[in-house]
N, C-alpha and C positions, 0 to 999 in steps of 0.2 A: 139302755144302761151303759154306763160308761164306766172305765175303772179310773183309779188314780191317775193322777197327771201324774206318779210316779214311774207308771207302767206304762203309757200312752200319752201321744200327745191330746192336747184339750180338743174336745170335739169327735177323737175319732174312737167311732165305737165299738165294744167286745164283739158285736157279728162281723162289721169288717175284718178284724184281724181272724176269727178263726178261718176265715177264708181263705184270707192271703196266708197263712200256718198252713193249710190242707193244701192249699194251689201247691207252694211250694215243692211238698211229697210228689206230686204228680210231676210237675214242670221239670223237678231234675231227674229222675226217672228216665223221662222222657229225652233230657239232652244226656243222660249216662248212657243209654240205647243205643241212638241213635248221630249225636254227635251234635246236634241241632235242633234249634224248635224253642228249647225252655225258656231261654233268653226273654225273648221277643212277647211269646204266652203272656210271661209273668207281669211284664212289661205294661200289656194291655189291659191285663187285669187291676194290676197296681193303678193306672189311670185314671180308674175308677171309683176307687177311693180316696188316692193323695192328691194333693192341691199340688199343680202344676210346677210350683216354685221347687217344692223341695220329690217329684217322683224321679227325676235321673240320679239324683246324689245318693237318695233311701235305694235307689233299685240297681244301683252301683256299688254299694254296701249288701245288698243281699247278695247278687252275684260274684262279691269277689269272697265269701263265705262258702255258698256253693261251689265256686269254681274250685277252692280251694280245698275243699271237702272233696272232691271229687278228682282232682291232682296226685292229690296224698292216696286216694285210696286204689286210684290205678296208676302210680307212680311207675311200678315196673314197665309200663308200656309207655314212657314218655323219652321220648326222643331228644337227651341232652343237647346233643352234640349242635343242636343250630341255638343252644341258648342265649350266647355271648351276641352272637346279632342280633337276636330277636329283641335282646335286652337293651341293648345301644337304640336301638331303632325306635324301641318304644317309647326311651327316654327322650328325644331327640323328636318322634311328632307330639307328645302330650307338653313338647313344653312347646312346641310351636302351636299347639292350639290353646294353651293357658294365655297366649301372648297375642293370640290374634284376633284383631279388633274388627275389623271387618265380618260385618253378621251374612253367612253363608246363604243363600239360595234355597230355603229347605225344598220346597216339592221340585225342582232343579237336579237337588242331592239327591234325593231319593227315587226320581227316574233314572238317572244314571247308575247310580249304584245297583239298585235292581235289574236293569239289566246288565251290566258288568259279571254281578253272582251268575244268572242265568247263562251265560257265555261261557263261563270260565266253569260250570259246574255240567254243562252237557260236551265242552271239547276239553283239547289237551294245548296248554301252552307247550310249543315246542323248547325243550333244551331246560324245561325247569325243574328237572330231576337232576340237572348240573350246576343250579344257580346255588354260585357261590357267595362269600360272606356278606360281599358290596351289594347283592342282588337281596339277600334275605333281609339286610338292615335298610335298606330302600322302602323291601316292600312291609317291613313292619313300623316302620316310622310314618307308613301313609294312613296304615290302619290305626295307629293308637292316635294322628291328627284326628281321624275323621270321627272316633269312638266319644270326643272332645263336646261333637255335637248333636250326637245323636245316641239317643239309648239302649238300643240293641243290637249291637254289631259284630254280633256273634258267627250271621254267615255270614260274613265278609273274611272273616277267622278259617270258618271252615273250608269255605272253596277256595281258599288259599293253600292252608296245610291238605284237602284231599288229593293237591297237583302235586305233593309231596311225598304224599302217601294215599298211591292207585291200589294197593295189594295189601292191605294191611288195618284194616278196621279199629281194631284196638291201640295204636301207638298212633293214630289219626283222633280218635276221641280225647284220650289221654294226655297228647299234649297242646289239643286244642282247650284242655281245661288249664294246662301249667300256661297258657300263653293268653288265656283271658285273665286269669287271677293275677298277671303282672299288670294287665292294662287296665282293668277296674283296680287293681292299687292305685296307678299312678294316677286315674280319675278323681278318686277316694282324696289324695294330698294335691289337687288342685282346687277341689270345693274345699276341704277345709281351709286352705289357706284364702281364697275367698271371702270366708267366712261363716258358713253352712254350720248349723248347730246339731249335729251327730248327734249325740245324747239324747236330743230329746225324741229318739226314733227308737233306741239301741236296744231296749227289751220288746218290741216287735222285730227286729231285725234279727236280735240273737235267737228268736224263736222260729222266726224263719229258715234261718242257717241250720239250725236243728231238724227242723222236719225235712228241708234239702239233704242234709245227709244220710237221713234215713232212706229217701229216696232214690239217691245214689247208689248206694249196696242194692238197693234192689234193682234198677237200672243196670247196673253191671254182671247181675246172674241173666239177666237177659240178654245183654252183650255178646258173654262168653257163649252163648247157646241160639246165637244168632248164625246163618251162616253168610259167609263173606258175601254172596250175591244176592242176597234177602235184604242184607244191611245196605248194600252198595242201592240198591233199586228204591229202597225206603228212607235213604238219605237224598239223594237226587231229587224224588217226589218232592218228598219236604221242603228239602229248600229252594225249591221252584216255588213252590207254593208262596213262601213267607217273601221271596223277591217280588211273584206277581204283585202280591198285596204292598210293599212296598211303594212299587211302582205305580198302584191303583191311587195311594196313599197321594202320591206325589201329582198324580194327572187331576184326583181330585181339589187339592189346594190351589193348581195353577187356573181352575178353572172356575 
């Protein structure tokens, strides 16, 4: 049974969305927690119902909902102070990858990248508790290029801001959600201008955004009652995990 093409696009039916509704709850939860994971979940799951054309732009529209859901509601723990670059930077790769015509490498991209996380998420870049404005707008203009072509690029966010923040669990989650909700905007005003018809997604989207923020409040009583080397040990895991598979992702296509 299907409901109106008011509320749904034509074809996609009332059991898929309670799904993706219920995923939601869970998957931000799980990145309010933890710092990572929900992204990428959602992602996989979304696959499996939307038609290929339109699952980055709808699942770039749910994330920058949750992201920002989740922003606002652990606001006091985000880390202004590196905004202005972050901001410049993001502007600055999303327009270089709106602009750039050359189709990327993907299983290529996603060897590399996956182990890059892996790398950067079990050592310490030396001196990057000093990188300055020029270093943060570098390395945020590389992440909002790359975020251009791939859909979940949430740990590439976090092993970035963990180098940031070694001692500190909650203003590492917290502004890894203020700093995806800038770069799924600026995704968001690349497919619309594109052309990408938003609307006819927006009452499963806005549904999903909703049961995301329920999930979020409860993801951050967990949070706060996490302790700092529980969190640190269970983010690590994690995002190993989601670069292996990445990387699996990638040795499989090239092969």
């Amino acid at each position: 049974m299907d409901l109106p093409f008011t509320l749904l696009p034509d074809g996609f039916g009332v059991a898929a969305a309670a799904i993706l509704v219920s995923a939601s709850f869970f998957t931000s939860a799980l990145t309010a927690t933890f710092g990572v994971g929900g992204g990428v979940a959602m992602l996989a799951l979304m696959g499996l119902f939307i038609p290929v054309a339109a699952l980055i732009p709808v699942h770039g529209a749910v994330q920058l909902g949750s992201n920002t859901g989740r922003a606002w509601h652990q606001r006091a723990n985000v880390y202004w102070a590196i905004a202005a670059p972050f901001l410049i930077g993001s502007v600055i790769g999303a327009a270089g990858g709106a602009f750039f015509v050359v189709q990327l490498p993907d299983a290529l991209l996603k060897l590399a990248l996956g182990l890059f996380v892996i790398v950067v998420t079990w050592s310490r870049i030396p001196g990057i508790g000093r990188l300055g404005a020029a270093g943060l707008t570098l390395g945020s203009a590389v992440l909002a290029f790359v975020t251009m072509f791939m859909g979940a690029t949430g740990p590439l966010l976090s092993a970035f801001f963990a180098q940031l923040f070694p001692d500190d669990r909650k203003a590492l989650v917290a502004t890894h959600a203020a700093g995806m909700t800038v770069q799924h905007a600026l995704k968001l005003v690349v497919f619309g201008l594109a052309g990408f018809a938003f609307w006819h997604w927006l009452p499963l989207i806005a549904a999903m955004i909703a049961s995301g923020y329920l999930g979020t409040v409860y993801g951050t009583r967990l949070l706060e009652a996490l302790p700092e080397t529980a969190f640190r040990q269970g983010f690590r895991i994690g995002i190993t995990l989601l670069a292996l598979d990445m990387m699996r992702r990638g040795a499989m296509a090239l092969l």
